[in-house]
Structure formats: structure tokens, C-alpha cells
Z-matrix of the N, CA and C atoms (Angstrom, degrees):
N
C 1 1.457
C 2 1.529 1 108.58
N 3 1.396 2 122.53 1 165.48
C 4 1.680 3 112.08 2 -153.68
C 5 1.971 4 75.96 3 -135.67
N 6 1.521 5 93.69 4 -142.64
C 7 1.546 6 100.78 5 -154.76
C 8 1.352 7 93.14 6 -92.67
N 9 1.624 8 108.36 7 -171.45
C 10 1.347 9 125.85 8 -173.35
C 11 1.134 10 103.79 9 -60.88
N 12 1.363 11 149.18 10 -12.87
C 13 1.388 12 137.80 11 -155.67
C 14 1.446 13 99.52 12 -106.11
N 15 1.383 14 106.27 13 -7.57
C 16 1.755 15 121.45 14 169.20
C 17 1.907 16 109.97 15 -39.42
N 18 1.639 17 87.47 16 -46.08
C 19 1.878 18 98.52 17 -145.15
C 20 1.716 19 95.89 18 -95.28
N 21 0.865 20 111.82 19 132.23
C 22 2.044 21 145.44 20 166.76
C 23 1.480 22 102.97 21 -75.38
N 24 1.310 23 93.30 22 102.37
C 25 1.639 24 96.06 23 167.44
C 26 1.589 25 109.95 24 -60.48
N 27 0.823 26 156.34 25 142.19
C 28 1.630 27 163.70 26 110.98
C 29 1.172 28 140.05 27 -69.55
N 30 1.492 29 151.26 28 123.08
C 31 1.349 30 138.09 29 -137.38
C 32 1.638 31 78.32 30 -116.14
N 33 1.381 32 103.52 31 123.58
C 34 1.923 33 98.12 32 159.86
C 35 1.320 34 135.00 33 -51.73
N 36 0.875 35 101.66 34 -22.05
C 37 1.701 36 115.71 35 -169.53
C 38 1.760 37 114.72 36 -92.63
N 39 1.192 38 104.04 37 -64.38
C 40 1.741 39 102.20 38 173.37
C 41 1.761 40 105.99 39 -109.96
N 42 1.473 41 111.31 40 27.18
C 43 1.649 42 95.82 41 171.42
C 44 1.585 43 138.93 42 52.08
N 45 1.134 44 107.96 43 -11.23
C 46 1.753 45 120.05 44 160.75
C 47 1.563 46 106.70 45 -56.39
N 48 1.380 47 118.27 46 131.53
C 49 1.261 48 121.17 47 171.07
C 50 1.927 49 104.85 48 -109.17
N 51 1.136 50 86.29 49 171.64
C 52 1.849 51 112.37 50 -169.73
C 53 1.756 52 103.52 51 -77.65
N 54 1.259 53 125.16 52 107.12
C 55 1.615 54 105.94 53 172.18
C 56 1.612 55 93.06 54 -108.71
N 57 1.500 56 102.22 55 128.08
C 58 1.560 57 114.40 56 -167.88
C 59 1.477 58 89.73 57 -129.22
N 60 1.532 59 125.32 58 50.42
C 61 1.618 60 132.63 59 164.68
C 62 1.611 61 109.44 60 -96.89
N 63 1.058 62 117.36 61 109.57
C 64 1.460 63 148.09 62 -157.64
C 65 1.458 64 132.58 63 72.99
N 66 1.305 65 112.40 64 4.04
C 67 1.043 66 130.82 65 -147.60
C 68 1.853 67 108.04 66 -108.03
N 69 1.105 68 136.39 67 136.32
C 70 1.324 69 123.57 68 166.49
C 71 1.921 70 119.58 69 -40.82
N 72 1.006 71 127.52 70 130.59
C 73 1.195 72 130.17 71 171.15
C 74 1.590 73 119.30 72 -30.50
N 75 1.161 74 133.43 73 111.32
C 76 1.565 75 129.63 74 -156.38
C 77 1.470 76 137.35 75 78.04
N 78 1.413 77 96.94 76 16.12
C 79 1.665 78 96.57 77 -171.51
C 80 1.770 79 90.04 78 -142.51
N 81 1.081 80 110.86 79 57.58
C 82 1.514 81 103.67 80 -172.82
C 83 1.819 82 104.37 81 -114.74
N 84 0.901 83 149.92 82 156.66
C 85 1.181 84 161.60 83 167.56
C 86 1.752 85 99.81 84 -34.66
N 87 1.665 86 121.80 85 168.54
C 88 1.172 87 105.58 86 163.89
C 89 1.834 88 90.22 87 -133.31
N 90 1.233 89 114.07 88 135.22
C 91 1.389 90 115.39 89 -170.38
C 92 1.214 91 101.95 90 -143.69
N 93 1.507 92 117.28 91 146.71
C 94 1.728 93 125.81 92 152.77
C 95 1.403 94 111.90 93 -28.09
N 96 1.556 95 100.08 94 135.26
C 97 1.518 96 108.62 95 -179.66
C 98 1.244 97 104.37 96 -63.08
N 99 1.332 98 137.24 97 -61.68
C 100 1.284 99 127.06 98 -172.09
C 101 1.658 100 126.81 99 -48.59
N 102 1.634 101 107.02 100 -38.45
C 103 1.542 102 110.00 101 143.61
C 104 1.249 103 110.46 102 -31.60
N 105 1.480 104 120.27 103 -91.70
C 106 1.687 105 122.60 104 -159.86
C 107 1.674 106 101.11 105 -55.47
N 108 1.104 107 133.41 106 -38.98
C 109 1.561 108 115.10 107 -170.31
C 110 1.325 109 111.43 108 -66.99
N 111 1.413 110 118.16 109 -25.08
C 112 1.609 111 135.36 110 179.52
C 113 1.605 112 99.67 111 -80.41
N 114 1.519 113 132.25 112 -40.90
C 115 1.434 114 102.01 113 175.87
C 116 1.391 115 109.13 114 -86.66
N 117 1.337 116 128.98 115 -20.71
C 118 1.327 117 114.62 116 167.35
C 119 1.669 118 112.12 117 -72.41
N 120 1.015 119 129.06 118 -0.45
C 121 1.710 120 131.69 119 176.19
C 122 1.445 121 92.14 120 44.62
N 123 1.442 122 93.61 121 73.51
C 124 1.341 123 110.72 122 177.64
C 125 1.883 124 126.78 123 -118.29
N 126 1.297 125 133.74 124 41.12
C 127 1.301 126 127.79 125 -134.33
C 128 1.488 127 119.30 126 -24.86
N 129 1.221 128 121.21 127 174.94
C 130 1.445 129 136.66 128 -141.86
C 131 1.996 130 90.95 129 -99.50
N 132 1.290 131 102.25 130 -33.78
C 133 1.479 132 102.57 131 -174.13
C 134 1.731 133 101.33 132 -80.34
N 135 1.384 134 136.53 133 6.92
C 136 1.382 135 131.91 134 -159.64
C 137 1.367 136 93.49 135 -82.39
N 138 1.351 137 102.70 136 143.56
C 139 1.551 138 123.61 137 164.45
C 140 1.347 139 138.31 138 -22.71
N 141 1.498 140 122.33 139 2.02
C 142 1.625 141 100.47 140 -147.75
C 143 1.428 142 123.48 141 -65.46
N 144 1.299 143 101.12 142 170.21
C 145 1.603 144 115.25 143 -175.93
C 146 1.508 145 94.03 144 -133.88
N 147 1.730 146 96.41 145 128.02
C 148 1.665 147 108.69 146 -156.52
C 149 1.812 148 76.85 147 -132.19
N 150 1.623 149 83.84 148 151.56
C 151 1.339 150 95.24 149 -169.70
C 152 2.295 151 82.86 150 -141.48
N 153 1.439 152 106.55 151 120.14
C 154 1.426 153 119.18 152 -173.57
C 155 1.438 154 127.21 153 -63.10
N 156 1.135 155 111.13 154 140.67
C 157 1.692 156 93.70 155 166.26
C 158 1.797 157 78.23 156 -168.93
N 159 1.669 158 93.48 157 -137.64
C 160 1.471 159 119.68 158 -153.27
C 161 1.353 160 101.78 159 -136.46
N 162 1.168 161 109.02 160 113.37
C 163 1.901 162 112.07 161 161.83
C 164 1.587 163 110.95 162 -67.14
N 165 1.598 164 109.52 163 156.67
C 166 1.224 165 104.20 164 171.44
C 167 1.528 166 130.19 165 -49.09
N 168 1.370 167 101.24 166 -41.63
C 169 1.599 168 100.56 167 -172.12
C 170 1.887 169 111.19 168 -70.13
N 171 1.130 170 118.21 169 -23.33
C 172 1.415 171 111.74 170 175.32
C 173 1.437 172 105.12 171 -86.66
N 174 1.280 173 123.72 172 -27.74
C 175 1.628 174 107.96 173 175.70
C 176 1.359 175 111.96 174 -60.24
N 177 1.141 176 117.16 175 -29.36
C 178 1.195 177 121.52 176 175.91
C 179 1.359 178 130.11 177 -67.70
N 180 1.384 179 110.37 178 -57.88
C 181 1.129 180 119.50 179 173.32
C 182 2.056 181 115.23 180 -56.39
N 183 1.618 182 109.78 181 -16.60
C 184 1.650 183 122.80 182 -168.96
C 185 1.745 184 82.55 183 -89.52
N 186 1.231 185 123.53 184 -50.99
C 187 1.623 186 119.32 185 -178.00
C 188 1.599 187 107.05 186 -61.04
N 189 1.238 188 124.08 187 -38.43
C 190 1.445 189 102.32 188 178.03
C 191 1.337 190 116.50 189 -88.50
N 192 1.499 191 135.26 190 -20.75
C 193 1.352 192 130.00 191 170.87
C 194 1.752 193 108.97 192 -66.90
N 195 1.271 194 118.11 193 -23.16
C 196 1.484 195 122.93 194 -164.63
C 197 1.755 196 108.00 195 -61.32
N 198 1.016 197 117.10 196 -40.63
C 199 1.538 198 126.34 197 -175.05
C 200 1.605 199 102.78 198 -48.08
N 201 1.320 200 96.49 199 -69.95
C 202 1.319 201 103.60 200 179.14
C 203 1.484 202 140.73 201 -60.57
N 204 1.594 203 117.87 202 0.78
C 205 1.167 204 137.48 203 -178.54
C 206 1.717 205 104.37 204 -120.10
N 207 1.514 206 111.72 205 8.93
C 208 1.451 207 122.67 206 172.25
C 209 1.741 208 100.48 207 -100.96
N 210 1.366 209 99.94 208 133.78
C 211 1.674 210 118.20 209 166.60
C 212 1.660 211 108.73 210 -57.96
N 213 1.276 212 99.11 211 136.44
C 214 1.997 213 86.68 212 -177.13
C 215 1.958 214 89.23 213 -80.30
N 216 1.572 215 95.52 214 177.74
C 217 1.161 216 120.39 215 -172.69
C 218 1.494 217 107.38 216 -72.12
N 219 1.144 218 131.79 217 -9.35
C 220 1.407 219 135.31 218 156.94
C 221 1.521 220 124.28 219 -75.20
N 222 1.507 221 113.42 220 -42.85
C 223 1.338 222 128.83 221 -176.38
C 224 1.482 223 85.46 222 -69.45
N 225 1.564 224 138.40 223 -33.59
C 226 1.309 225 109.09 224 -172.37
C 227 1.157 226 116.63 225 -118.95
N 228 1.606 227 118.55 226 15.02
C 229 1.574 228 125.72 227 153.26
C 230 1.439 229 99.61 228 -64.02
N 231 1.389 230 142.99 229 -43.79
C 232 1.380 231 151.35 230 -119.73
C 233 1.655 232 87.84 231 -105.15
N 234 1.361 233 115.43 232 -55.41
C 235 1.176 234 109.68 233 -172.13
C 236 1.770 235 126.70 234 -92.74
N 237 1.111 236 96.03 235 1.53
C 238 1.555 237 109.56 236 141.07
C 239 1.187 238 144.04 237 -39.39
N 240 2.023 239 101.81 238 -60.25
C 241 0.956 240 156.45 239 177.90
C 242 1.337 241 99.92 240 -50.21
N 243 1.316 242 116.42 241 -54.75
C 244 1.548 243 127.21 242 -152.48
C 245 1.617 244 88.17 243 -104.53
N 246 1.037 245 136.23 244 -12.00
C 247 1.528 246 113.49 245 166.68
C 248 1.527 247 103.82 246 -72.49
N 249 1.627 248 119.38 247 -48.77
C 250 1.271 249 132.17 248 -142.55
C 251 2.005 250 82.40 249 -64.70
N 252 1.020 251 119.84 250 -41.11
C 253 1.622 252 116.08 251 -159.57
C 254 1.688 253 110.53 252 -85.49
């Protein structure tokens, strides 16, 4: 295995990886793999080594669904309540 520039960011969620070719480290586009293996003229069978996270657009989209999958502050005064008794 070689240096950090080895590893393909990949977003878990919608699978777009990071192409950070000319680009400062972290500020690279996030595109279909087959995109990035095609501008790196890279064949389709090549090795990569993907290292996980989150593209912008799904962090985003996980920050705005999150509210709504949170208990309000009553639902969890209440059940507090009901341990304490």
C-alpha cells in the first residue's frame, strides 16, 4: 500500500467518491466512481482503497431529516419521569 493519496474517499450513503486531482486535499468534487476512474484513465477493474465518510449533499440531507426523528423535550421530560417512579 503507498501514501495517503492511495485512499478514495466514498460517501456511504449515495457512493460518490471525492476526486481531489489538482485540487487541495479535501476540496475536490464528489463524482461517480466510474466518472473519477475515467478521468484518472484508470480501468474499471483497478484496485481502489476507499476510506468512508459523507459527501456534502448527504450530510445535509442527514442534518435536515435529524430534527424530526428527535423526541421533543417533553417526550423526554415525560420519560424521565416514568423511570424516576
Amino acid at each position: 500500500m503507498g501514501s495517503m493519496g492511495d485512499f478514495v474517499p466514498i460517501c456511504c450513503v449515495c457512493f460518490k467518491v471525492r476526486d481531489d486531482t489538482n485540487m487541495e486535499a479535501g476540496k475536490g468534487l464528489w463524482v461517480d466512481l466510474n466518472t473519477y476512474a475515467v478521468s484518472r484513465q484508470l480501468p474499471l477493474s483497478y484496485e481502489f482503497v476507499f476510506t468512508h465518510g459523507y459527501c456534502p449533499d448527504c450530510i445535509a440531507q442527514y442534518h435536515e431529516r435529524m430534527p424530526a426523528n428527535r423526541p421533543s423535550n417533553i417526550e423526554r421530560q415525560c420519560d424521565t419521569e416514568r423511570i424516576k417512579l
